[in-house]
C-alpha positions as CSV (number, residue, x, y, z in Angstrom):
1,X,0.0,0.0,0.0
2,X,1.0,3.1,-1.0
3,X,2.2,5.8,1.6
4,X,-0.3,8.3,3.1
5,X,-0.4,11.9,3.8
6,X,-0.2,12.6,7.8
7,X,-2.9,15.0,7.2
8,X,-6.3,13.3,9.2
9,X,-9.2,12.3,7.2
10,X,-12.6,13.6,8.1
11,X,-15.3,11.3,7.4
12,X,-19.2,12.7,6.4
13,X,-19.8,13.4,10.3
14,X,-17.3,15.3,10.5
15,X,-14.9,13.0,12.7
16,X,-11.6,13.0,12.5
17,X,-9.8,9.7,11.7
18,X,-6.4,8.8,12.5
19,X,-6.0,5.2,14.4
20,X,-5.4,2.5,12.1
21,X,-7.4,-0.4,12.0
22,X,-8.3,-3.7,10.1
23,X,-11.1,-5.5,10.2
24,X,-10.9,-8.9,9.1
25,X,-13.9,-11.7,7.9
26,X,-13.8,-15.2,6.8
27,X,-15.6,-15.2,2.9
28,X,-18.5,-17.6,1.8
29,X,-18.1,-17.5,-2.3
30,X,-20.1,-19.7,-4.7
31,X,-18.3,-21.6,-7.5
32,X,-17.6,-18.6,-9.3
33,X,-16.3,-15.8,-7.3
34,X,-13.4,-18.6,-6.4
35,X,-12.4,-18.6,-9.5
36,X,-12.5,-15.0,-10.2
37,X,-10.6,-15.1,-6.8
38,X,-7.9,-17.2,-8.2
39,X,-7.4,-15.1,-11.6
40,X,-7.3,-11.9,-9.6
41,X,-4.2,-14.1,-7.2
42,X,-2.4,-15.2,-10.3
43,X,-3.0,-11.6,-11.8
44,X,-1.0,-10.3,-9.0
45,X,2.0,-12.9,-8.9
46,X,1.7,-12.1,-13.4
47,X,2.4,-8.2,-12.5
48,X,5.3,-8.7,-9.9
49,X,6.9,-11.0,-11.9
50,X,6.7,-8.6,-14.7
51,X,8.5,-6.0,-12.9
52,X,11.1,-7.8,-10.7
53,X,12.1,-9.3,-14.2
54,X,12.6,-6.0,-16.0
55,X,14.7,-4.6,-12.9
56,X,16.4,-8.2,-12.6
57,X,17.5,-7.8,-16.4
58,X,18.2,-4.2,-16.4
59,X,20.9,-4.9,-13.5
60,X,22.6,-7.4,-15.3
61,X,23.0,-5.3,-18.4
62,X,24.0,-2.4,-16.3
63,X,26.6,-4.7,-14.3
64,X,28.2,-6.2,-17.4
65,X,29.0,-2.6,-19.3
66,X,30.4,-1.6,-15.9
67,X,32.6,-4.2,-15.9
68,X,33.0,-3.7,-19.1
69,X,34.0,-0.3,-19.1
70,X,35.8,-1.0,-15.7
71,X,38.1,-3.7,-17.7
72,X,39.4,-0.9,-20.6
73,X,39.8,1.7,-17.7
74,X,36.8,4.0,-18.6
75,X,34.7,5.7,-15.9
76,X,31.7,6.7,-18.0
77,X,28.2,5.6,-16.7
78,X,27.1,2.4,-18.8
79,X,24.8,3.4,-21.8
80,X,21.8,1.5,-20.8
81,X,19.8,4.0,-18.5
82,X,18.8,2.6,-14.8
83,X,15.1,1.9,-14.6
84,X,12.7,4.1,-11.9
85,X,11.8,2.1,-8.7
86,X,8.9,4.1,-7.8
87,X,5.4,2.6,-7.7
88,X,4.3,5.8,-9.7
89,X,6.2,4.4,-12.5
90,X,5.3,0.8,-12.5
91,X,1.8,1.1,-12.6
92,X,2.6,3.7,-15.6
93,X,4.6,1.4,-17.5
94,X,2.5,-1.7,-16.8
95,X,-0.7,0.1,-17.8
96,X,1.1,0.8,-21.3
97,X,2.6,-2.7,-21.5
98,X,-0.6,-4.3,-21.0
99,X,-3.0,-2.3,-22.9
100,X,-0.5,-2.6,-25.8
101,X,0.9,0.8,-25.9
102,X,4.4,-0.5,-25.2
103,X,6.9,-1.6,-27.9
104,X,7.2,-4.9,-26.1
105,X,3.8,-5.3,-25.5
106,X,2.4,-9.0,-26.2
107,X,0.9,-9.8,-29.6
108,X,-2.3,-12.2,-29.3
109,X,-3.5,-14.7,-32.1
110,X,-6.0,-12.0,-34.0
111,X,-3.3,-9.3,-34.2
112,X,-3.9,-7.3,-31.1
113,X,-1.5,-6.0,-29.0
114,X,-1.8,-5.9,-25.1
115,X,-3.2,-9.1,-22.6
116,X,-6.2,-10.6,-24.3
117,X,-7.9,-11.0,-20.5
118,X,-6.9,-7.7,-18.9
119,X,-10.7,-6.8,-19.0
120,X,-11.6,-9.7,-17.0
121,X,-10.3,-8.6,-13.8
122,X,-10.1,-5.0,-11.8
123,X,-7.5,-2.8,-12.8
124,X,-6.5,-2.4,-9.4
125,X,-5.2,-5.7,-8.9
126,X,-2.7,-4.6,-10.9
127,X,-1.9,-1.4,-9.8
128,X,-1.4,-3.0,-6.2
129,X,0.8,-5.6,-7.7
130,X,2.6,-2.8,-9.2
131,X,2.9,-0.7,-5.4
132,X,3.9,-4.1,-4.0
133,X,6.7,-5.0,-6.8
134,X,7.9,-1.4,-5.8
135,X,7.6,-1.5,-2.2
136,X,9.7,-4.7,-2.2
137,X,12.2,-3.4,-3.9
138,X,12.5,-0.6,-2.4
139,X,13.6,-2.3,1.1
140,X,16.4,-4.3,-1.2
141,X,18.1,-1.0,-1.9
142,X,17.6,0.5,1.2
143,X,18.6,-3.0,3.1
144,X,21.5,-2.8,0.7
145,X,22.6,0.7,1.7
146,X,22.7,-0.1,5.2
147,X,19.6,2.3,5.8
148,X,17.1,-0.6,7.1
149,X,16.9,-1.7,10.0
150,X,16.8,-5.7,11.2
151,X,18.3,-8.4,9.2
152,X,19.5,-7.7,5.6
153,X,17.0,-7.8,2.8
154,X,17.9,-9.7,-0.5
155,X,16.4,-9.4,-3.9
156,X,12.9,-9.7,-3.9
157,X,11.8,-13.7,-4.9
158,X,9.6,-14.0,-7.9
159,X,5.8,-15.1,-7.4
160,X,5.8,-19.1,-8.0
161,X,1.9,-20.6,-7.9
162,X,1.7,-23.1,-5.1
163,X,4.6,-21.8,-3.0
164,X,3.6,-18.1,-2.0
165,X,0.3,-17.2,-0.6
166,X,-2.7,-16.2,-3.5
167,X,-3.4,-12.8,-2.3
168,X,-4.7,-9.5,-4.0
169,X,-5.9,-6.0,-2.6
170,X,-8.5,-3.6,-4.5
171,X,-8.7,0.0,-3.0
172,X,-11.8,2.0,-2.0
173,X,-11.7,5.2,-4.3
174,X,-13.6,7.3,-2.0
175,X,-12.8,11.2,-1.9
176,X,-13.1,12.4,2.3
177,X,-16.5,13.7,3.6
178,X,-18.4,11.2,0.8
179,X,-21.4,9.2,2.3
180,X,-20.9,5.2,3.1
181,X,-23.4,4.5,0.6
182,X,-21.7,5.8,-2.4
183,X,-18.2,4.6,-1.7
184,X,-17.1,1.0,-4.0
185,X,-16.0,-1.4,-1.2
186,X,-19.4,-1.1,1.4
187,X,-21.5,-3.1,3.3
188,X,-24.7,-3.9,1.2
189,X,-26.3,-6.1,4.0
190,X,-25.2,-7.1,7.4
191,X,-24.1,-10.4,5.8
192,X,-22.8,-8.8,2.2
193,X,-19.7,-7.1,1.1
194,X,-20.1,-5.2,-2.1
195,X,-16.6,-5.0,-4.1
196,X,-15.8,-3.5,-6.9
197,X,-16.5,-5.7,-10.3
198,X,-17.2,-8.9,-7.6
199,X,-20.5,-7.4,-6.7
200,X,-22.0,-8.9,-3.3
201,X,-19.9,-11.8,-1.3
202,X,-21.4,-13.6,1.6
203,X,-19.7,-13.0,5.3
204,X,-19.2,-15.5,8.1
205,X,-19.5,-13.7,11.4
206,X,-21.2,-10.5,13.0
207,X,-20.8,-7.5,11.0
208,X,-23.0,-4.9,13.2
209,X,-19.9,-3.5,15.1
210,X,-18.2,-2.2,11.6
211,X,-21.3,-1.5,9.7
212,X,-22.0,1.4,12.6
213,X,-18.3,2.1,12.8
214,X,-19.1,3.2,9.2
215,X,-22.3,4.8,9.5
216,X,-21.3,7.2,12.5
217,X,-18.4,8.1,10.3
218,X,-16.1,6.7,12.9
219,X,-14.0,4.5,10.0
220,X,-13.4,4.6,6.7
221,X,-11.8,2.0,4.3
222,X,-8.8,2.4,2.3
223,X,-8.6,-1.1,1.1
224,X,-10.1,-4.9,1.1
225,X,-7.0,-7.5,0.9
226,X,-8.2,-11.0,-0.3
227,X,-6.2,-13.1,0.8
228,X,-6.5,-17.4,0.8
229,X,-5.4,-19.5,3.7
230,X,-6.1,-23.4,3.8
231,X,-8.4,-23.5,1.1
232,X,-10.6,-20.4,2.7
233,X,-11.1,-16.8,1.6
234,X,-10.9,-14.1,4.1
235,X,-11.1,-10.2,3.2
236,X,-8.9,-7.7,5.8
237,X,-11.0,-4.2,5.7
238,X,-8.1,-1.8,6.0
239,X,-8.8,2.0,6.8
240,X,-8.2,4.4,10.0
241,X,-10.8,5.2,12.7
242,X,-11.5,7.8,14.8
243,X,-10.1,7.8,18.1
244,X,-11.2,5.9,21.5
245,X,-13.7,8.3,23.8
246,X,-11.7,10.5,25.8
247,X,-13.8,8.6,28.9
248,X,-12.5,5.4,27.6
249,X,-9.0,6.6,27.4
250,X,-8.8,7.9,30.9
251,X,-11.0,5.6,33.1
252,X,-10.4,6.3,36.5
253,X,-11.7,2.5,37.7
254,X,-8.0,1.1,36.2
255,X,-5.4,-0.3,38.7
256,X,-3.8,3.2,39.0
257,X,0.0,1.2,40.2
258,X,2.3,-0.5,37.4
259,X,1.7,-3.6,36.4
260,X,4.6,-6.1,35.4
261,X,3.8,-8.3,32.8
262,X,5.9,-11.8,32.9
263,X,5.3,-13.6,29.7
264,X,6.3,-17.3,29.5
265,X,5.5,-20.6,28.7
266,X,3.7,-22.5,31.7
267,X,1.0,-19.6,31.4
268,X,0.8,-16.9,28.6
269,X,1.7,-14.1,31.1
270,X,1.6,-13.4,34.8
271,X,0.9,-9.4,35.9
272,X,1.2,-8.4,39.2
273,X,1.6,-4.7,40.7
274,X,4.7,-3.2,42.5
275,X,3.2,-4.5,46.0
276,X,3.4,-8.0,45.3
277,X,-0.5,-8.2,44.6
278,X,-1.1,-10.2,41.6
279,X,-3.8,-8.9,39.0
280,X,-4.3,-11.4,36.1
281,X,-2.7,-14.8,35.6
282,X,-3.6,-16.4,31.6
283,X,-3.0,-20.0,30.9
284,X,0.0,-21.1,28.8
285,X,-1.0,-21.1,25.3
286,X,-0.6,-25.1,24.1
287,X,-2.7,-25.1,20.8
288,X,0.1,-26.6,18.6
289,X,1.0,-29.2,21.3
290,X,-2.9,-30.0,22.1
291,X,-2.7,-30.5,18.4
292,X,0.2,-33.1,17.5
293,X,-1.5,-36.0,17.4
294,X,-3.9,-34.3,14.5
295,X,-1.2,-33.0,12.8
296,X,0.9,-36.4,12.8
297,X,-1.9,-38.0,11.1
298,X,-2.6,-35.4,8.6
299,X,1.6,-35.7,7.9
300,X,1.4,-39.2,7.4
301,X,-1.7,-39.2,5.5
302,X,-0.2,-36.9,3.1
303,X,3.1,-38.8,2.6
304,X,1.1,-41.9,1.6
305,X,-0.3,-39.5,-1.5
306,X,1.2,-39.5,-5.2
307,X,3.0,-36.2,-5.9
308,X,0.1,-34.2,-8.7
309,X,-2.4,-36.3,-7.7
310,X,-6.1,-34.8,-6.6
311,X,-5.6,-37.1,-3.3
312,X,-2.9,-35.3,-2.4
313,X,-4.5,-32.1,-2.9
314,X,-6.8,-33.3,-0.4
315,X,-4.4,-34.0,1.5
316,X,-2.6,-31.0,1.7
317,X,-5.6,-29.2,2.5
318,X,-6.5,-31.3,5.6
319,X,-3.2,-30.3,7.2
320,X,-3.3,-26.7,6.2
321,X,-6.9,-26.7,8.0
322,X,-5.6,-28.1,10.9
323,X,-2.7,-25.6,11.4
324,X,-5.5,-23.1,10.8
325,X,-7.7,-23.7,13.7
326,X,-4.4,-24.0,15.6
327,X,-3.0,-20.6,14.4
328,X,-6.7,-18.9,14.9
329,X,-7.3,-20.8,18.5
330,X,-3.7,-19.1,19.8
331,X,-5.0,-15.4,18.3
332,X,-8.1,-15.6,19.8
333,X,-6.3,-16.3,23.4
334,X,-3.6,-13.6,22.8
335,X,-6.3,-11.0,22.0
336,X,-8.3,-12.3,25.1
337,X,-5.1,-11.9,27.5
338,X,-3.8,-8.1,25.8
339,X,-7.5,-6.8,26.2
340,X,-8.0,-7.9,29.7
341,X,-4.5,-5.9,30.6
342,X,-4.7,-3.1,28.8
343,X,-8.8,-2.5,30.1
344,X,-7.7,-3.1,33.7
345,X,-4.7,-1.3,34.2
346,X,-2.8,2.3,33.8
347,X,0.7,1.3,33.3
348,X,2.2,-1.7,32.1
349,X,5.7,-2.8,32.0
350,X,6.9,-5.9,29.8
351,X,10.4,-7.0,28.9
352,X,12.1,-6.9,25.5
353,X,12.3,-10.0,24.9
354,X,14.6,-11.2,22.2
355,X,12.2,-14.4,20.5
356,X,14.0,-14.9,17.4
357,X,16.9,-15.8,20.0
358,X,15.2,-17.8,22.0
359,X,13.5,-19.6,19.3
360,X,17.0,-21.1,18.3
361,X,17.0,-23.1,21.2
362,X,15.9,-26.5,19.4
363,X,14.9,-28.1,22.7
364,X,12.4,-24.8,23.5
365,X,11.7,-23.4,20.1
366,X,8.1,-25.2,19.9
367,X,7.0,-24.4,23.2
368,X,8.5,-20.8,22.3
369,X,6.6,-20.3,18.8
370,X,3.4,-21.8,20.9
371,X,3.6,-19.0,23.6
372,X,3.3,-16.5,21.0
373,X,5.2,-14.2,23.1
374,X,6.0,-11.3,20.3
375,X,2.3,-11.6,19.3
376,X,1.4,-10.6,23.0
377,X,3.5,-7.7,23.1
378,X,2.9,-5.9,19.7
379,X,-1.1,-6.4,20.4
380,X,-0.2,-5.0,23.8
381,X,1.8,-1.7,22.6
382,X,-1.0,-0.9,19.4
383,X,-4.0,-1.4,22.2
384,X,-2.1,0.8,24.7
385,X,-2.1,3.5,22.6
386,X,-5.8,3.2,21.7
387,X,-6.8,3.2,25.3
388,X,-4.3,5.8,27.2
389,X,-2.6,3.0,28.4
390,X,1.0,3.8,29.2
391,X,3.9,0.7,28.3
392,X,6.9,0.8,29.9
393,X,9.6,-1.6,28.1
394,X,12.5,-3.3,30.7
395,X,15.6,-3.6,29.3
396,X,16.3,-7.7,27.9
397,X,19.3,-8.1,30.7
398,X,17.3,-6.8,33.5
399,X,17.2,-10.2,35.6
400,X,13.7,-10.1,36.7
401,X,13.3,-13.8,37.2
402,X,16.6,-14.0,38.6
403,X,16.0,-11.5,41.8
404,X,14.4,-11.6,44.5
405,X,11.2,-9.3,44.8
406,X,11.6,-9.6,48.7
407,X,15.3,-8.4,49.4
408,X,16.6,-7.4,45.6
409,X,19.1,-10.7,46.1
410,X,20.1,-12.0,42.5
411,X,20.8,-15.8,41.8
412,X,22.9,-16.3,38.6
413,X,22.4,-20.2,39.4
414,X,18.3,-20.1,38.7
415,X,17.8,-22.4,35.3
416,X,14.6,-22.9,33.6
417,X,13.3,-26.1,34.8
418,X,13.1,-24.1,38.5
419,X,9.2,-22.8,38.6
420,X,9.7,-22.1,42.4
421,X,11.9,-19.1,42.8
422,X,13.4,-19.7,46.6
423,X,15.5,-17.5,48.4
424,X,18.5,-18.3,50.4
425,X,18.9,-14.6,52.2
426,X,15.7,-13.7,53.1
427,X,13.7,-17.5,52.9
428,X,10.8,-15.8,50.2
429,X,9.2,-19.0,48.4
430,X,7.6,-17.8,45.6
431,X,6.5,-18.5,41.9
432,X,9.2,-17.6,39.4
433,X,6.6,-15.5,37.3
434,X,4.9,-13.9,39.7
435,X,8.4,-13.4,40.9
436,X,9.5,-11.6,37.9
437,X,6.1,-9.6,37.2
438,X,6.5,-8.1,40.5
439,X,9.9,-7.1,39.8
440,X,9.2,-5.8,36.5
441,X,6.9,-4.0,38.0
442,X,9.1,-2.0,40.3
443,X,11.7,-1.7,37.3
444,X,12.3,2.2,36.7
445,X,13.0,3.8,33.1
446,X,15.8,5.1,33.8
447,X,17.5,2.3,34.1
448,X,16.2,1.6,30.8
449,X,18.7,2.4,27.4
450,X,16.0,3.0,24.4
451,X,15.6,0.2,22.0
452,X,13.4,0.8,18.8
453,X,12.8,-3.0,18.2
454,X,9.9,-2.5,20.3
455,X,8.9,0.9,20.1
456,X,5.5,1.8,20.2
457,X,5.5,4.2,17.2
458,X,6.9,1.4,15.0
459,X,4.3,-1.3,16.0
460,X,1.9,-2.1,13.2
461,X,-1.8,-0.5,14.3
462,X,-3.6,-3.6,13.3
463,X,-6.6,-5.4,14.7
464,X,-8.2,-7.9,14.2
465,X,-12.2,-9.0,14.5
């Protein structure tokens, strides 16, 4: 998606909209909206591929005269002129390729120039392709100039059907202060979605929330992602929404002391405030364990198929539901758990965690990828900011588990198979989280060096419904 101005929207009421938010439905399509689906998917990988090959090709040429030149000592820029990045100018020169305007355009059968089935779809599939195709490549250069941040970036892959996930996004052209009714992507019916050139497609699950959201003027859609997971369609309704009411965002009734947050593997996350009184206490999430014994005999059933066969298919399907439900069951938790916290309490304090690391621990990276421990803290951070809440982040080395919330003693010798956290100075018995929420919750920010990994501002606003 394309970058957007800082300035706010104002909807028809007159609100001013600035929180981002995305709604997200499962999709019930008949026989032929899935295949319209599919075309619109294979549309998108068509476009990327189109421009990651031009650029691909277009640095190869540009490589070999440099070495070229480089080889007969000559410093002059190679002949063949670099090719624009910008989204602007992919959509431009895609438009042109495709409607036959370009010198290279494809030549059909009959004598016409351009793709024969361009008319089929929505000419914003391909515009989004094109925005995507530029997007990606615009984090290879900058990952390639040192100027991104996280692990380095290579070349973006090409689109291969069967190994990347069919996806494709369509925009709501709506100017600001334009009724609901007249805008492309709306809500026909509380169980319809209208979309442009699909016309209506059936929802699963209770729309009312949104659909008033929209009336009131309170959020507006930018854009509908399709997007196909385990043989089912879901559409993520992205746009910004007005802000929380100011009552909401400074209740008086919240548990007014910090709140450490202990996040771990026996339960989800422990909190307890600075006076050793614990608040909220979530059970571990175990959805991919619970669900091994499924999963081993959708595995086995699937290595028993013939490679291309439709029972294979079938087979692939059955396991990609199952990991479905799993992934869905351990969302729904998480959400349950971040919303609880961030209703109850004023100030929250959680650690930075480094997963990634954690998760290369072979003998812990399961139960680690189960606990969904990043998941919990970037819904914690975006839903903090809705709400007022403040979110104070502990610095990764600060032993809380290891100290002791009664006399500040630290034990270097704890290990992870010790739940009990007993201490030998002072005799406190205690649970290692609640241990280590209490002391996170008496951790100060100055001790604190500032990280960006987990800085609010750079958290993804996203939620889900």
């Amino acid at each position: 998606m394309s970058q957007r101005t800082t300035t706010p929207l104002i909807s028809h009421s007159g609100q001013v909209l600035s929180r981002a938010v995305t709604f997200q439905f499962a999709l019930d399509l008949n026989s032929e909206q899935r295949v319209l689906f599919a075309k619109c998917a294979g549309a998108r990988r068509f476009t990327m591929n189109h421009h990651l090959a031009r650029v691909k090709e277009n640095l190869e040429v540009r490589s070999t005269e440099r070495e070229v030149l480089s080889a007969s000592g000559d410093t002059c820029e190679p002949s063949t002129p670099s090719l624009s990045w910008s989204g602007f100018s992919f959509i431009n020169e895609f438009n042109a390729w495709k409607n036959g305007a370009s010198e290279d355009s494809p030549v059909n059968e009959d004598g016409t120039r351009g793709l024969a089935w361009r008319h089929e779809l929505p000419g914003d599939v391909f515009e989004c392709a094109s925005v995507d195709a530029a997007r990606a490549l615009e984090n290879f250069s900058a990952s390639r100039r040192g100027e991104r941040s996280g692990a380095a970036v290579g070349f973006p892959r090409f689109q291969a059907k069967g190994k990347v996930t069919p996806s494709f996004r369509l925009r709501n052209r709506a100017t600001s202060g334009t009724a609901p009714s007249c805008h492309p992507i709306r809500f026909s019916d509380p169980a319809h979605l209208r979309l442009p050139r699909f016309g209506q497609v059936k929802l699963f699950g209770p729309t009312r929330k949104v659909r008033r959201m929209i009336e009131a003027g309170r959020f507006h859609i930018y854009s509908a992602t399709l997007t196909q997971r385990a043989g089912r369609w879901t559409v993520s309704l992205t746009g910004v929404a007005a802000q929380l009411h100011q009552d909401e965002r400074s209740r008086t009734n919240r548990h007014a002391v910090p709140v450490g947050v202990d996040r771990g593997i026996i339960s989800l996350c422990v909190a307890a405030d600075a006076n050793g009184v614990l608040t909220q206490s979530f059970e571990g999430v175990k959805t991919l364990k619970q669900a091994q014994a499924k999963l081993k005999v959708a595995n086995q059933a699937l290595a028993r198929t013939t490679p291309g066969s439709k029972g294979r298919q079938r087979a692939r399907g059955q396991l990609a539901k199952t990991h479905r439900k799993v992934v869905n069951t351990r969302r729904y938790l998480v959400h349950q758990a971040s919303s609880a916290l961030v209703d109850q309490c004023q100030i929250l304090v959680i650690e930075d965690l480094n997963v990634a690391g954690m998760v290369r621990n072979r003998h812990l990276a399961r139960s680690i990828s189960d606990a969904a421990m990043g998941e919990l803290s970037r819904q914690l951070l975006y839903k903090a900011r809705w709400h007022g809440v403040e979110v104070r982040v502990a610095d990764r080395f600060f032993p809380s588990s290891k100290t002791c919330s009664g006399c500040g003693e630290v034990r270097n010798d704890l290990d992870l198979s010790t739940r009990t956290y007993s201490c030998g100075t002072c005799g406190l018995v205690i649970g290692r989280d609640l241990n280590a929420a209490i002391n996170l919750a008496r951790w100060q920010p100055k001790e604190y060096s500032p990280s960006t990994l987990l800085d609010p501002t750079r958290v993804p606003l996203l939620s889900t419904a």
